[in-house]
C-alpha positions in Angstrom: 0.0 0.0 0.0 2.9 2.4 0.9 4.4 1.4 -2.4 1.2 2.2 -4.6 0.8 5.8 -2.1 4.3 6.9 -3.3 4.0 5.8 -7.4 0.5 7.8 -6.6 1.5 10.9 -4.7 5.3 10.8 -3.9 5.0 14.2 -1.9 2.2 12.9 0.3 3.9 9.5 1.3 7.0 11.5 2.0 4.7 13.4 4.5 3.0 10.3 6.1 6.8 8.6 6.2 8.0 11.7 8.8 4.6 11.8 10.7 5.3 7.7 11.5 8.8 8.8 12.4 7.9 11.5 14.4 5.3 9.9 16.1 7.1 7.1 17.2 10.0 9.8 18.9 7.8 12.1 20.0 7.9 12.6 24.1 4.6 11.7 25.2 5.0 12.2 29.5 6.6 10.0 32.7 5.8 7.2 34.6 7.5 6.4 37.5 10.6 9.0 36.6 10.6 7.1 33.2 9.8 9.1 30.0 7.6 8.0 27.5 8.6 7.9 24.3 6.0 7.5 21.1 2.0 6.9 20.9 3.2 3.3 20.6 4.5 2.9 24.3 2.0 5.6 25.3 -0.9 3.9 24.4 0.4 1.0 26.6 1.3 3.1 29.6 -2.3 5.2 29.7 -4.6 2.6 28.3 -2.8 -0.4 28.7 -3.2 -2.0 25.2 -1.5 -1.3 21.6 -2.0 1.6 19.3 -3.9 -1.0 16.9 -7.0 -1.2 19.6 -7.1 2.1 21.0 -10.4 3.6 20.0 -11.1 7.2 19.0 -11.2 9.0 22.0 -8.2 7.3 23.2 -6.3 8.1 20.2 -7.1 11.8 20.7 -6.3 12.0 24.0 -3.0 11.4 22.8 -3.0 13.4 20.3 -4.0 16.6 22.5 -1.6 15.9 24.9 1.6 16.4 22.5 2.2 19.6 22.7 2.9 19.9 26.5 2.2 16.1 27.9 3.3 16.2 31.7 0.8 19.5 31.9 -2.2 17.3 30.1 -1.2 14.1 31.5 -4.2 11.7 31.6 -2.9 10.8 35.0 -2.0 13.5 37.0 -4.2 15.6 34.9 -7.3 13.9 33.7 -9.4 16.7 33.5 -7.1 18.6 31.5 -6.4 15.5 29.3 -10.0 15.3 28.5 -10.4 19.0 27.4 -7.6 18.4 25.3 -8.7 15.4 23.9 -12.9 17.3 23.2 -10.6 19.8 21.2 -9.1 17.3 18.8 -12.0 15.8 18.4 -14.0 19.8 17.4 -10.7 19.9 14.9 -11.5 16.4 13.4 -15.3 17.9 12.8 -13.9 21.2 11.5 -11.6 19.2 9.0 -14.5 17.0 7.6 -12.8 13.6 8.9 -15.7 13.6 11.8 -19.7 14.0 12.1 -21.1 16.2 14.1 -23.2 13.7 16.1 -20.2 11.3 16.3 -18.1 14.5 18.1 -20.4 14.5 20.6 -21.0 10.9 21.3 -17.2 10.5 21.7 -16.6 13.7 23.6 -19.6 12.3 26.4 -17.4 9.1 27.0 -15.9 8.7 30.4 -12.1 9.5 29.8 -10.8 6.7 31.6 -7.2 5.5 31.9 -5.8 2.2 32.9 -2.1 3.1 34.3 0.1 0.4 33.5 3.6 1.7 33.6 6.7 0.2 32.4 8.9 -0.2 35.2 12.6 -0.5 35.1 15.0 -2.4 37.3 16.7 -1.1 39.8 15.8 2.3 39.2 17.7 4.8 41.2 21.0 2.3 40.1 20.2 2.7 36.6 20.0 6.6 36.8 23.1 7.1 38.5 25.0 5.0 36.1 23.4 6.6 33.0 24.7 10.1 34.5 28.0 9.0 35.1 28.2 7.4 31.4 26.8 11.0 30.4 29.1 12.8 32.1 32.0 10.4 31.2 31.0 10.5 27.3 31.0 7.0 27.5 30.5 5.5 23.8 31.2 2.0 25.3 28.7 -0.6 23.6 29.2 -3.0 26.2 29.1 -1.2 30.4 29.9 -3.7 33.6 28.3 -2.7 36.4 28.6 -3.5 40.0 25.4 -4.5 40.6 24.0 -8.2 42.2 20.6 -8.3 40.9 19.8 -10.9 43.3 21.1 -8.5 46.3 19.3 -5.8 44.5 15.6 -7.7 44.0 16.0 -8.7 47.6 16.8 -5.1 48.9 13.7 -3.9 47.2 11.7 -6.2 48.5 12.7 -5.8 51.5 12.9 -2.2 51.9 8.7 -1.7 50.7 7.6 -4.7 52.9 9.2 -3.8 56.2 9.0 0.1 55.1 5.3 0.1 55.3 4.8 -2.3 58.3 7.1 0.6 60.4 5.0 3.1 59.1 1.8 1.1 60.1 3.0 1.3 63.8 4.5 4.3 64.1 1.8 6.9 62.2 4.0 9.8 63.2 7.0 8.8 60.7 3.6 8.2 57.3 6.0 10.8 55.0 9.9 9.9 56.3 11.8 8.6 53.6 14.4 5.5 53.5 17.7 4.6 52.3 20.4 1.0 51.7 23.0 0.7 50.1 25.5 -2.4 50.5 29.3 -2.3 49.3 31.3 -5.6 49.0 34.1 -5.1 51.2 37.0 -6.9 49.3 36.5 -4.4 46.3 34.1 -1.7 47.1 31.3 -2.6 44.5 28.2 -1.1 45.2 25.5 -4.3 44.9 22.8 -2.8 45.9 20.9 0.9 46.4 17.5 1.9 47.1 17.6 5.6 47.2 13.5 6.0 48.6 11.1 4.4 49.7 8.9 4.9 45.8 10.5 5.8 43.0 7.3 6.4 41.5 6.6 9.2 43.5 10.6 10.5 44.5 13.4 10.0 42.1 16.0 11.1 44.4 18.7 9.0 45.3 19.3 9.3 49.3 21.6 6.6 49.1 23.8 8.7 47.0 23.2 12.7 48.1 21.0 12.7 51.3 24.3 14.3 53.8 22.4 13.7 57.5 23.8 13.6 60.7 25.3 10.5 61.7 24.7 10.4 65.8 26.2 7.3 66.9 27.4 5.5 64.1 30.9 7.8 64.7 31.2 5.9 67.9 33.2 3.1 66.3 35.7 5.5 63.9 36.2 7.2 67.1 36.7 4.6 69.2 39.8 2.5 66.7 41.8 5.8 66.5 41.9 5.8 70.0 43.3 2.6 69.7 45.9 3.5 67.8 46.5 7.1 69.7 46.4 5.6 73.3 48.9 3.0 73.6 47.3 1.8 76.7 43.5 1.5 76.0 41.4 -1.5 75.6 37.9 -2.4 75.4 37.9 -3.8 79.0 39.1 -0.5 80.5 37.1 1.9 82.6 35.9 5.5 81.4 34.0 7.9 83.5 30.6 8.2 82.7 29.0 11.0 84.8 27.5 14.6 84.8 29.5 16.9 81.7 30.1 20.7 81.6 31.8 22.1 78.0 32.5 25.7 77.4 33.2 27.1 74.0 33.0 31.0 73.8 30.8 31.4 76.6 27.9 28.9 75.3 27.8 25.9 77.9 27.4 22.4 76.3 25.9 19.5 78.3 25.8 16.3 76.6 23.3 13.9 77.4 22.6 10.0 77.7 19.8 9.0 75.6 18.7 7.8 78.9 19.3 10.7 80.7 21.0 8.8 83.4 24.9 8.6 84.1 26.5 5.2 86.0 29.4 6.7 87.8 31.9 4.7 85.7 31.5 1.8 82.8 33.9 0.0 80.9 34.0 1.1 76.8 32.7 -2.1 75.6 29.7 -1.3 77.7 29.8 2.2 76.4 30.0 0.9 72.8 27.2 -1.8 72.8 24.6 0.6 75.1 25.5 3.7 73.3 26.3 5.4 75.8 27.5 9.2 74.9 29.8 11.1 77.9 32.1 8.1 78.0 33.0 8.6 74.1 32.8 12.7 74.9 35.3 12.0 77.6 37.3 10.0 74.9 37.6 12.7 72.7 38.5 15.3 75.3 41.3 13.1 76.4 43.0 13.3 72.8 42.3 16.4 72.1 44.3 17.6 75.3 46.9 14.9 74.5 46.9 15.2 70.3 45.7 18.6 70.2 42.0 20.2 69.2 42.0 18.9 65.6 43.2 15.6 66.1 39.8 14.5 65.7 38.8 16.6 62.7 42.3 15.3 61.3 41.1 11.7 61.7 38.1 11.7 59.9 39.6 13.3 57.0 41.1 9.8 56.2 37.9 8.5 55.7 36.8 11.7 53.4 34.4 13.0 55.9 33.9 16.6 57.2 34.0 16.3 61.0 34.1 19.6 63.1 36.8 20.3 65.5 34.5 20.2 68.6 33.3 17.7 71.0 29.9 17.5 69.7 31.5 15.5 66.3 32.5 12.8 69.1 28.6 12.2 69.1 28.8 12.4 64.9 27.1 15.7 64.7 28.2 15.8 61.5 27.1 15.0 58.3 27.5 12.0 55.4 25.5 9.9 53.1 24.6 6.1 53.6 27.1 6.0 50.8 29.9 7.3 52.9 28.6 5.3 55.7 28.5 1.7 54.1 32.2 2.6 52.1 33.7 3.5 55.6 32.5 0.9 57.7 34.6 -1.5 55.1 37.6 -0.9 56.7 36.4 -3.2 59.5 36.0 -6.6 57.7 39.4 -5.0 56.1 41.8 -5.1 58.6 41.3 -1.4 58.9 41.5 -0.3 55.2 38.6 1.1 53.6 37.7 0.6 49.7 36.9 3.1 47.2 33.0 1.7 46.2 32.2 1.9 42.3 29.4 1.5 40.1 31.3 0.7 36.7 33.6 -1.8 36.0 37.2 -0.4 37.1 40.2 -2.1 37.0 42.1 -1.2 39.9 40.7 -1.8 43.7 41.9 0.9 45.9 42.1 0.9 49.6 43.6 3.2 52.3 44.2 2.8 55.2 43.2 4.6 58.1 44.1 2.4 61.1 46.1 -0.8 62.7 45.0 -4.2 62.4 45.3 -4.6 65.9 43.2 -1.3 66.8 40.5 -2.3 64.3 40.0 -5.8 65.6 39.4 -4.3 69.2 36.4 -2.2 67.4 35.0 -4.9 65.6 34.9 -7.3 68.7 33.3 -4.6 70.1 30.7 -4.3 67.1 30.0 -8.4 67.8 28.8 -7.3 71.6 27.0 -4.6 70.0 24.6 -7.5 68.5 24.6 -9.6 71.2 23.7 -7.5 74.0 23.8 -4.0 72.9 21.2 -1.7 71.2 21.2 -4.2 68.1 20.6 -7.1 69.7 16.8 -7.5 68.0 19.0 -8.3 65.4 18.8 -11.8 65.8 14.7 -11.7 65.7 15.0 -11.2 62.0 18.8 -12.6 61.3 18.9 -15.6 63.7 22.4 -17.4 63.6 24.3 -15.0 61.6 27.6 -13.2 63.2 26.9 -10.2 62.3 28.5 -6.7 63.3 27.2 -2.8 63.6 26.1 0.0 65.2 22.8 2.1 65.4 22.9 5.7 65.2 20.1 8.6 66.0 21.2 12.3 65.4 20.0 15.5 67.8 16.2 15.3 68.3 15.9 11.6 66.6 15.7 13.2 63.3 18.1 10.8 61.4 17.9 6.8 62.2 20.7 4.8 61.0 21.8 1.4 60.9 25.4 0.4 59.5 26.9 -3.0 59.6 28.8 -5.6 58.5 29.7 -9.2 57.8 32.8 -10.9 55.9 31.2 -10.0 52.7 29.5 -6.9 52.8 29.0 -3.3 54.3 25.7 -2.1 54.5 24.2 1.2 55.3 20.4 2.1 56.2 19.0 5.6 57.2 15.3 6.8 57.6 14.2 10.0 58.3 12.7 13.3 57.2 13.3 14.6 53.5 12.7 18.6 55.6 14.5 17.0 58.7 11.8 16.6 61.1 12.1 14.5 64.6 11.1 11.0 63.6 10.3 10.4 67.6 12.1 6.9 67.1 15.7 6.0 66.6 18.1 4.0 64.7 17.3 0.3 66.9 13.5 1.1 66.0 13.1 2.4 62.3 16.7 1.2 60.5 17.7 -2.0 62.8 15.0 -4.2 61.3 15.4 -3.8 57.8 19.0 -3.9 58.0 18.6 -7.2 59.2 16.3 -8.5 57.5 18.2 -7.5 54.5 21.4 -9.4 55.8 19.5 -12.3 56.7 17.6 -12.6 52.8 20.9 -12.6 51.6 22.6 -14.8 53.6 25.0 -12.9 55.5 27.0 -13.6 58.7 27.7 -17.2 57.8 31.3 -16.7 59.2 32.7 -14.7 62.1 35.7 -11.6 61.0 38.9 -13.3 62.2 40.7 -11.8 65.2 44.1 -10.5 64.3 47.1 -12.1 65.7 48.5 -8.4 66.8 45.8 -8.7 69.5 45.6 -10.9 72.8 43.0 -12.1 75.8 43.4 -10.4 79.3 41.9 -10.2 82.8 40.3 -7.1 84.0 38.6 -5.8 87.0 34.5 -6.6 86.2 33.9 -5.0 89.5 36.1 -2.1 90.1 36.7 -0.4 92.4 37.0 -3.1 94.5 38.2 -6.0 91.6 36.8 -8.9 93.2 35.1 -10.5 90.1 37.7 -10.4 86.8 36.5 -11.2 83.0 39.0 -11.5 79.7 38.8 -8.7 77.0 41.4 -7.9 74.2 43.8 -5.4 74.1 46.9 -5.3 71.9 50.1 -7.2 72.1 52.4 -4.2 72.9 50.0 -2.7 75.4 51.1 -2.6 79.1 47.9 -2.6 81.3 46.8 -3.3 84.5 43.5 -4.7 85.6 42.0 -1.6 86.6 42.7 -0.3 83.6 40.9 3.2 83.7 41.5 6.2 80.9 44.2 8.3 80.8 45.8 8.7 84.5 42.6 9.1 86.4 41.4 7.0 89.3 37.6 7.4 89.1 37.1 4.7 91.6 38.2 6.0 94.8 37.0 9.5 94.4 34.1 9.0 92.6 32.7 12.7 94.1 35.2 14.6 92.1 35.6 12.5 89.1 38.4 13.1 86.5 36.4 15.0 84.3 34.1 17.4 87.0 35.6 20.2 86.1 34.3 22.8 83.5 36.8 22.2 79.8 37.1 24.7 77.2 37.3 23.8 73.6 
């Protein structure tokens, strides 16, 4: 027929040749983030059937919608759409092609659209690797990614189930927003990345740019370069844990429990695995009189994040992305090395190192009571069996929850909280702890414990102290020297526990 149309009238078939063309190019809207591209897929997407069987309304009401489709889209817009589609069809009557009486009869019909969107995997993946091809000027026919579509199925699964079940018991957090990502530690691919909790409704990627707070999750940076900066510090030593005064210009700074309580004195495991904040406050204050008042600040730049200089960034006050969050938490299962994490295939892995073996196996032995008895121990509700390792985290008014862990294999970061930073009312062991774990758990993680490094031994220390009647083993490192009322820094807390080693007002 085309053939006979262009003997006939050459000019014509010419015509109808670049109408086909453009039709089947022309941008016709989005669904879920995607863009829809010719009346072909659009008649899918609105109606959900071909071009071939869509009848005359519905071909108008594509037709209307051309010339600006996400303002006349049939669904966000449908009354729009439909006025659009009544003034094709006047047109059609103007041009001859359409009775009067059959105008009206198809302008009366319900306009009615059956969404059926075409839905691509791994969706906020997919965009981020497409920009960086972009930006790259990639003309590679062939692209590896790092991506486990297995992990990847599983994490979005995961993430909408247990998402909404949250949301169903706490009604306060119905509009926060949620992030994973997961890194494999030997080489720093990123395997998996949900960046919201819809990406029908939200295409950006908190995974990749959402910079939050990161409360508590700092606790085990901070506590393995002390292990490297204090040659005599273990997990089974003693740290004051009692009423704090700071002073920094003249504005006072008390920091706080989250249970508003303080026990006199407790060892740093305990601090670590109940979360507890003066002890790591008292921490930093200790190196920064010994190291000076950016040693802290100076620390965290080997990881490539942008601590402050003052002792609230002991409490992580500061901000990073699940990103940062699941790359830097590699250097645990690393020996104390963390990896660069990439999306496209690269040839080179490349680590750097930010602390000792030895000081790094303290922290993750530490991480291991965290699960067991610490504030992640509901772990093993939704991961039972699995050695698994972490550390919850809730920033300044609960308005970040966080959950970042680890096994052999992976690294893997969760956040929820407020796109406009509101107080979620709940905290990291409540909104991110769950679907962390159940995420581990789906894909099999924590089948093997992290080996403990040779560079570290067992010891006896006071369980009891002051007066050291009951003792119980810990590790500390080969070369330390310690006693078993081991406390921080030359202090006796013990036998003055009204004065305390750090009663006194510090400037910062």
């Amino acid at each position: 027929e085309e053939q006979k149309q262009l003997h006939q009238d050459p000019q014509r078939a010419v015509k109808n040749r670049i109408l086909e063309i453009y039709l089947n190019e022309v941008y016709l809207g989005q669904a879920n983030g995607r863009a829809i591209v010719g009346v072909e897929e659009a008649a899918r997407v609105y109606f959900s059937k071909p071009l071939s069987k869509l009848t005359l309304s519905q071909s108008a009401t594509l037709a209307g919608i051309i010339s600006a489709p996400n303002t006349y889209s049939p669904i966000r817009h449908p009354q729009r759409a439909k006025k659009r589609r009544d003034l094709v069809l006047m047109r059609m009557e103007k041009m001859g092609w359409l009775s009067k009486i059959k105008k009206k009869e198809h302008q009366q019909e319900e306009l009615i659209v059956q969404f059926s969107p075409k839905t691509k995997a791994a969706p906020w993946f997919v965009d981020h690797v497409s920009s960086l091809l972009r930006k790259n000027d990639s003309q590679e026919e062939k692209i590896v990614t790092s991506l486990d579509p297995v992990l990847q199925t599983i994490a979005e699964r995961v993430v909408k189930e247990n998402f909404a079940s949250l949301k169903q018991e706490y009604t306060k957090i119905k509009d926060a927003q949620i992030a994973l990502i997961a890194v494999r530690n030997r080489d720093g691919a990123v395997v998996a990345m949900v960046g919201g909790e819809n990406y029908k409704t939200s295409q950006f990627n908190r995974a990749l740019y959402a910079k939050r707070q990161i409360g508590s999750v700092v606790k085990p940076l901070l506590a393995t370069a002390s292990f490297d900066l204090l040659p005599n510090w273990s997990p089974g030593c003693w740290i004051e844990d009692k009423e704090l005064l700071l002073l920094n210009k003249g504005v006072q700074w008390r920091p706080q429990n989250y249970d508003r309580q303080f026990r006199g004195a407790v060892t740093l495991r305990e601090a670590m695995s109940t979360s507890r904040n003066i002890p790591f406050v008292n921490i930093f204050q200790t190196l920064s009189q010994d190291q000076g008042a950016s040693w802290f600040e100076e620390e965290m730049r080997k990881l490539d994040l942008d601590a402050s200089k003052y002792p609230s960034s002991s409490l992580g006050s500061f901000t990073a992305t699940p990103l940062d969050m699941a790359r830097v938490y590699t250097l645990f299962a690393n020996g104390g090395s963390w990896v660069d994490p990439w999306f496209v295939s690269s040839s080179a892995v490349t680590q750097h190192r930010f602390a000792s073996e030895a000081a790094t196996g303290l922290s993750v032995d530490m991480m291991r009571s965290v699960m067991e008895s610490g504030t992640g121990r509901k772990s093993s509700e939704y991961a039972p069996g699995a050695v698994l390792y972490g550390k919850s985290g809730t920033s300044d008014q609960a308005r970040d929850a966080w959950f970042v862990g680890f096994d052999r294999e992976y690294s893997v970061a969760v956040w929820v909280g407020f796109d406009r930073e509101s107080s979620l009312g709940i905290g990291g062991s409540v909104a991110a702890l769950p679907i962390w774990a159940r995420f581990m758990d789906e894909i099999g993680a924590g089948v093997q414990s992290i080996p403990v490094p040779k560079s570290i031994k067992s010891q006896l220390f006071c369980a009891d102290a002051p007066d050291c009647i009951e003792q119980r083993a810990d590790w500390v490192k080969k070369t330390s020297q310690l006693n078993k009322r081991c406390t921080l820094g030359q202090s006796d807390i013990f036998n003055k526990p009204q004065q305390g080693f750090w009663s006194r007002l510090f400037s910062f």
